[in-house]
C-alpha positions in Angstrom: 41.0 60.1 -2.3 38.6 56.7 -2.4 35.7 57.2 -0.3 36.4 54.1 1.0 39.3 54.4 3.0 37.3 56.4 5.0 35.1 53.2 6.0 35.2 51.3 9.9 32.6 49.0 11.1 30.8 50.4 14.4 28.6 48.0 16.4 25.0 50.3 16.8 25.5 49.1 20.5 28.6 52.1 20.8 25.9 54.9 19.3 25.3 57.4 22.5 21.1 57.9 22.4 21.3 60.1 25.7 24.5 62.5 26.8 26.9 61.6 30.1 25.8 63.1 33.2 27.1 65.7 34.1 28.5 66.7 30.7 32.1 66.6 31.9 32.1 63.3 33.0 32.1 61.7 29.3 35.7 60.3 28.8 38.1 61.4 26.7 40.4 59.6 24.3 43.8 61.9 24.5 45.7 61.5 21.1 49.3 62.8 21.2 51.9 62.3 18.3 54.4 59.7 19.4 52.7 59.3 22.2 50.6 55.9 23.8 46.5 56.8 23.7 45.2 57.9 27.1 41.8 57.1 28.2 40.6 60.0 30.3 37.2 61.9 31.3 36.8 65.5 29.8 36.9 66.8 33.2 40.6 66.5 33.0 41.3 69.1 30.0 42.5 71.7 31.9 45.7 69.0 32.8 46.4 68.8 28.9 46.4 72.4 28.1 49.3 75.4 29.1 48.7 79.1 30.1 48.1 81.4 27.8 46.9 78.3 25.3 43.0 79.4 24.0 39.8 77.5 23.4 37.6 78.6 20.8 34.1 77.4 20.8 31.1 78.2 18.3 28.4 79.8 20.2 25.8 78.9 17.8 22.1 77.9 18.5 19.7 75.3 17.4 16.2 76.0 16.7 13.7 73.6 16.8 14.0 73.1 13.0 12.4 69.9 12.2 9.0 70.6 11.1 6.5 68.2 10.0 3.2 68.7 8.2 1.2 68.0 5.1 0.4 69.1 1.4 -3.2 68.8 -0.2 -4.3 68.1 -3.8 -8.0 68.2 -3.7 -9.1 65.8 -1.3 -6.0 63.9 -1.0 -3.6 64.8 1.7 0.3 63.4 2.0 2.6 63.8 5.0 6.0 65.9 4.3 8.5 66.4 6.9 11.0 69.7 6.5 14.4 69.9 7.8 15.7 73.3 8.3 19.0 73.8 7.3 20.0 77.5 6.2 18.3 80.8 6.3 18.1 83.2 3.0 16.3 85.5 4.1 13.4 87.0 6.4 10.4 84.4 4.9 12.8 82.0 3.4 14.5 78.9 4.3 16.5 76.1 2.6 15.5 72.6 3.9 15.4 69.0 2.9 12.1 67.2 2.0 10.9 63.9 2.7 9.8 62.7 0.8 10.9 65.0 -2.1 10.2 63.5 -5.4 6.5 64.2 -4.9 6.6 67.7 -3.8 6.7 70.3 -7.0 7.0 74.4 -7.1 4.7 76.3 -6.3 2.9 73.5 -3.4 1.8 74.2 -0.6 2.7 72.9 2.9 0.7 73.4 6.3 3.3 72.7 8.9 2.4 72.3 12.7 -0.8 69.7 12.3 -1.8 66.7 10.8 -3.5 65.2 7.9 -6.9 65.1 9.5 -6.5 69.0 10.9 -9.3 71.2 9.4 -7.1 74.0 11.3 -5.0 75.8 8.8 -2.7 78.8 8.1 -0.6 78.5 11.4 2.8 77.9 9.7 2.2 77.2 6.0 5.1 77.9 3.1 5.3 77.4 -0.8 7.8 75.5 -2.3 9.8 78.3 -4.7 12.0 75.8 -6.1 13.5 72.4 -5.6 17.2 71.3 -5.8 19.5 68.3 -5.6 19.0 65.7 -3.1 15.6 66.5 -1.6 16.7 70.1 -1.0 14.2 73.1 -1.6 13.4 76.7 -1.0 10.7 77.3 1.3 8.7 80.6 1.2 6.7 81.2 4.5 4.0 83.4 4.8 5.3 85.1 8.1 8.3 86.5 8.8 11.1 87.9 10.6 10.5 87.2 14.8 7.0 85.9 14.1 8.1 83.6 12.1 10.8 81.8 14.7 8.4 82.1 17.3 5.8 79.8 15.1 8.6 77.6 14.0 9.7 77.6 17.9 6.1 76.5 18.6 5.6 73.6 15.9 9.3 72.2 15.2 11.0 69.9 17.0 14.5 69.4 17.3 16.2 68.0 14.8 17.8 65.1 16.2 20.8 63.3 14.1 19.2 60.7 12.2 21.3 58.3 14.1 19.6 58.7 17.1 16.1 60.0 15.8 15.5 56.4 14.0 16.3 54.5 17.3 13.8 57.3 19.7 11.8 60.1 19.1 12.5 63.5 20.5 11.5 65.2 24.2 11.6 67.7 26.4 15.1 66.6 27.2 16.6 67.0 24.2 16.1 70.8 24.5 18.6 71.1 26.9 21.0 68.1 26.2 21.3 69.3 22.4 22.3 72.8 23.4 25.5 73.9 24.7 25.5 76.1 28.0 26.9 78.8 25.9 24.6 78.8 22.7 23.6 82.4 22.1 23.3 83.1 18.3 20.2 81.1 17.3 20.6 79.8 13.7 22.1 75.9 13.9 20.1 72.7 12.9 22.7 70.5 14.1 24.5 71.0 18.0 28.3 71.5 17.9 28.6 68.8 19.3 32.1 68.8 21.2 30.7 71.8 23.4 28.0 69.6 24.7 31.0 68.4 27.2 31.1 72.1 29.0 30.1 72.6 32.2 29.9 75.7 34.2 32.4 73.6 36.6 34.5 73.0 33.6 34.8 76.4 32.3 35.4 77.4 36.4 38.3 75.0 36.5 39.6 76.2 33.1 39.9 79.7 33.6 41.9 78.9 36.9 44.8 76.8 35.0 44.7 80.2 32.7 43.3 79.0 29.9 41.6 81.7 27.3 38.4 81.2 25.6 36.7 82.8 22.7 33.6 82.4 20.7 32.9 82.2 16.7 29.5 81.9 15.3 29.3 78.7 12.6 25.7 78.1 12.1 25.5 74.3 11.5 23.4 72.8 9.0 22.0 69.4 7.9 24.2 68.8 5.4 26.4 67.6 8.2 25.0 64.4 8.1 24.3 63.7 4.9 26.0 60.9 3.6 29.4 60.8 0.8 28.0 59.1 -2.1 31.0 59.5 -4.2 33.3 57.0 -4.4 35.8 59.5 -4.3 36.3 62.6 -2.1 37.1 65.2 -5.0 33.5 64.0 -6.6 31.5 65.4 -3.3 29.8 68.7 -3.1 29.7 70.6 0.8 26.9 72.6 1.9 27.2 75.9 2.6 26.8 77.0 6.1 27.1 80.8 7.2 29.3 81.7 9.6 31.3 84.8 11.4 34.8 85.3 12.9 34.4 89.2 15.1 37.5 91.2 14.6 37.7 91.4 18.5 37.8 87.1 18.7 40.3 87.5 15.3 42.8 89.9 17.3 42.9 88.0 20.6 43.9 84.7 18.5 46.8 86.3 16.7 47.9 87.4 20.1 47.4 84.2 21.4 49.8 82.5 18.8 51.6 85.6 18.9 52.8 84.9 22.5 53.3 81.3 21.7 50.0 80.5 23.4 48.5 77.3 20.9 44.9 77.2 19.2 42.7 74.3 20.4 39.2 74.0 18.8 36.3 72.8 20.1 34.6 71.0 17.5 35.1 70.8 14.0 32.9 73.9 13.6 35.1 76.0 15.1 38.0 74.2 13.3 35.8 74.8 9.9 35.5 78.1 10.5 39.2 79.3 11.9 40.5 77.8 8.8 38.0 79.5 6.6 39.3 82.9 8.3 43.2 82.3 8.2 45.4 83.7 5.6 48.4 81.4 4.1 50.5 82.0 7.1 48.2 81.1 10.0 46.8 84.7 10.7 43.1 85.1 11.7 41.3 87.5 10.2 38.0 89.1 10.9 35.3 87.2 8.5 31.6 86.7 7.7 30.2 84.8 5.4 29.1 81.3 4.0 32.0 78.4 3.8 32.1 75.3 2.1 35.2 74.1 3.4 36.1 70.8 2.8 39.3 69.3 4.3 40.8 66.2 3.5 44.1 64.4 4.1 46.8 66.8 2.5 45.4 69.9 3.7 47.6 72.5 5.2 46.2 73.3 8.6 46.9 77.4 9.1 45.4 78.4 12.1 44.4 75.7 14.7 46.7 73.2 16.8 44.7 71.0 18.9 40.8 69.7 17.8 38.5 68.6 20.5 35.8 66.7 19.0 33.7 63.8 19.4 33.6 60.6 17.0 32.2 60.2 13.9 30.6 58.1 11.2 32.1 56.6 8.9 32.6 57.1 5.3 32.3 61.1 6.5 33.3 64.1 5.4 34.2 64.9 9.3 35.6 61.6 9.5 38.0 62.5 6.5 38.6 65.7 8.4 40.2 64.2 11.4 42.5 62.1 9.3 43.6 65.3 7.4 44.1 67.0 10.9 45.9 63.7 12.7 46.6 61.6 10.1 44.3 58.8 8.6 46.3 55.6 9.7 46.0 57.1 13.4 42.6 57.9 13.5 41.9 54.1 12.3 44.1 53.0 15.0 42.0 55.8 17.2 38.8 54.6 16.1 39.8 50.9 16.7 40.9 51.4 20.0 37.8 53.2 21.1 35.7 51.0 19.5 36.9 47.8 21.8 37.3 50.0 25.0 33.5 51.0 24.6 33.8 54.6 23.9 30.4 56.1 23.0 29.9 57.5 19.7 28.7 60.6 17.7 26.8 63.5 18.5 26.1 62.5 22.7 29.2 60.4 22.8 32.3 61.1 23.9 35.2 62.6 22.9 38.9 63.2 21.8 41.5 65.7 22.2 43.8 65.2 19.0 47.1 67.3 18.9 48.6 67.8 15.4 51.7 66.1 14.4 54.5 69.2 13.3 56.7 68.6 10.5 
C-alpha cells in the first residue's frame, strides 16, 4: 500500500511532553464497530470489558540506553551519541549512531564524559561493524551485570525523539517512562499503553473479574524510525526479541476457550500474540526475535480488543491500527481526537479499539 495514505496533519501543540496525573486519569477515545466514538478517561476500562475477558500487558523494562560520548583521532575529538536498541550478546549491543557517516570499524568510543575529559575507560566500546541507516555493532569492554550497571550509571533515557527535541530528560522520566509493572529489563522504548496502569486501576480491574497476563517484547528504537518508502511492501522492520511463557500461552487459550476475549495492551503485546498464534487463533508458547509487520489486510488470529495510545503519522504502528480497525476509521478516529484535543504519542492518551467481525 502507498505510504501515503498513512499521512494526517497533527498540530505539535497535541504532542503530550509530560504524562496525566495520576496515570489513569488520561482520557480514552472508546472505538466500537457501528458504534458513535466515546470520549472517556482510562479509569473507566473496567466498564468496557466482561468477566472472564483478559488483558495482556508486556512486562518489559527500559534501561537507560541513550548514551552519549566521544571518539578521538589524534588530537581531534568528535561528539557521538549511541542509542541502544537490541542486545546480542554479553559485551555487545546493536545501536544507532549520530552521527554515523563519520564513525568507521574498528573506532573507538568513550561513553559517559565529554570531549574535554582526560578521564577514560569507564564505559568505552569498538565499533565491529556498521549497517544501514546509522545502525552498528558495539563491542564493550565489560560485560554481563557490570556492564548494565555502567550503562545504568552514564545513559540516559531514551526519550522519543518527539519529545526529546522539545526538552531534555530528568529525574522524572525515570518513573513516568516505566510502567508499574516493568520487570524484564531489556526495552529502549516504554510500551507505552501500560503507562495508563495504576495500582488503583489494576485494584478496580480484578474486582469486575478481569484476567491479566504478562509477555515479554523488548522494544527497540526502530519503533520510531521513520517509513521512507513510498510504499509499505518496500520497508524493512527491526527485529525486536521477545517471549510468550507456556504458562501465559495456556491461560489465553483458556481464556478464548471459555469465550472470554483477548484485549492487548499496546501494540507490543499485540506484536507479540500475533507472532505466537497459529492459523487458527491458538497461542503457543514462543521465544524469539519478530519482525512482524502488519498492515491493512492482515488476518488478526489471536487478539480482539487493542489498547493503545496514538501515533505518528506515516507509521508503521499507525498502519497497524488501520489493519486492526480499519484505515478509513482510524482517519475518522484520528480527526476526531485531533479537534477534541486529545494528547498524542508516547505520554498522551489513549484508545480502546474493538475489531470489526466479519
Amino acid at each position: 500500500m502507498r505510504v501515503d495514505l498513512f499521512d494526517f496533519d497533527l498540530p505539535e501543540e497535541r504532542i503530550a511532553l509530560r504524562p496525566a496525573s495520576p496515570r489513569d486519569a488520561a482520557r480514552m477515545l472508546v472505538v466500537r464497530p457501528k458504534a458513535a466514538m466515546e470520549d472517556r478517561i482510562v479509569r473507566d476500562l473496567p466498564g468496557f470489558l466482561r468477566p472472564g475477558d483478559a488483558l495482556v500487558f508486556n512486562d518489559t523494562k527500559v534501561i537507560p540506553a541513550r548514551l552519549s560520548g566521544i571518539r578521538r583521532r589524534g588530537e581531534t575529538a568528535a561528539h557521538v551519541e549511541a542509542t541502544l536498541h537490541m542486545r546480542t550478546g554479553p559485551d555487545r549491543w546493536k545501536a544507532f549512531l549520530k552521527p554515523a557517516k563519520r564513525v568507521v570499524e574498528g573506532e573507538r568510543i568513550q561513553f559517559g564524559h565529554d570531549a574535554e575529559s582526560c578521564f577514560l575507560g569507564s564505559l568505552d566500546a569498538t565499533v565491529a561493524e556498521k549497517g544501514e541507516g546509522g545502525e552498528a555493532l558495539l563491542v564493550f569492554d565489560f560485560s554481563g551485570p557490570v556492564l548494565d550497571e555502567a550503562i545504568a550509571a552514564a545513559g540516559h533515557i531514551p526519550l522519543p525523539p518527539y519529545i526529546a527535541a522539545r526538552r531534555p530528560d530528568d529525574a522524572r522520566d525515570r518513573a513516568d517512562y516505566q510502567t508499574i509493572y516493568a520487570r524484564e529489563e531489556g526495552a529502549v522504548a516504554a510500551p507505552t499503553a501500560g503507562l495508563h496502569f495504576t495500582p488503583e486501576l489494576f485494584a478496580a480491574l480484578d474486582e469486575a473479574g478481569i484476567e491479566r497476563h504478562f509477555v515479554t517484547l523488548h522494544v527497540g528504537a526502530g519503533t520510531f524510525l521513520p517509513v521512507k518508502a513510498d510504499d509499505t511492501e518496500a520497508h524493512r522492520m527491526h527485529s525486536e526479541r521477545g517471549e510468550v511463557s507456556a504458562a501465559t500461552a495456556d491461560a489465553l487459550n483458556a481464556v478464548r476457550g471459555r469465550g472470554g476475549r483477548i484485549v492487548a495492551v499496546g501494540t507490543t503485546s499485540l506484536r507479540l500474540l500475533e507472532s505466537a498464534a497459529d492459523s487458527a487463533g491458538r497461542v503457543g508458547a514462543w521465544s524469539g526475535e519478530t519482525d512482524i509487520f502488519i498492515t491493512p489486510g492482515y488476518d488478526f488470529r489471536a487478539v480482539d480488543v487493542l489498547m493503545t495510545n496514538f501515533h505518528l503519522p506515516r507509521s508503521t504502528l499507525f498502519m497497524l491500527v488501520s489493519a486492526f480497525s480499519g484505515l478509513d476509521t482510524m482517519k475518522a478516529v484520528y480527526g476526531h481526537a485531533i479537534e477534541q484535543g486529545y494528547r498524542f504519542y508516547s505520554y498522551g492518551d489513549a484508545c480502546l479499539l474493538f475489531r470489526p467481525r466479519s
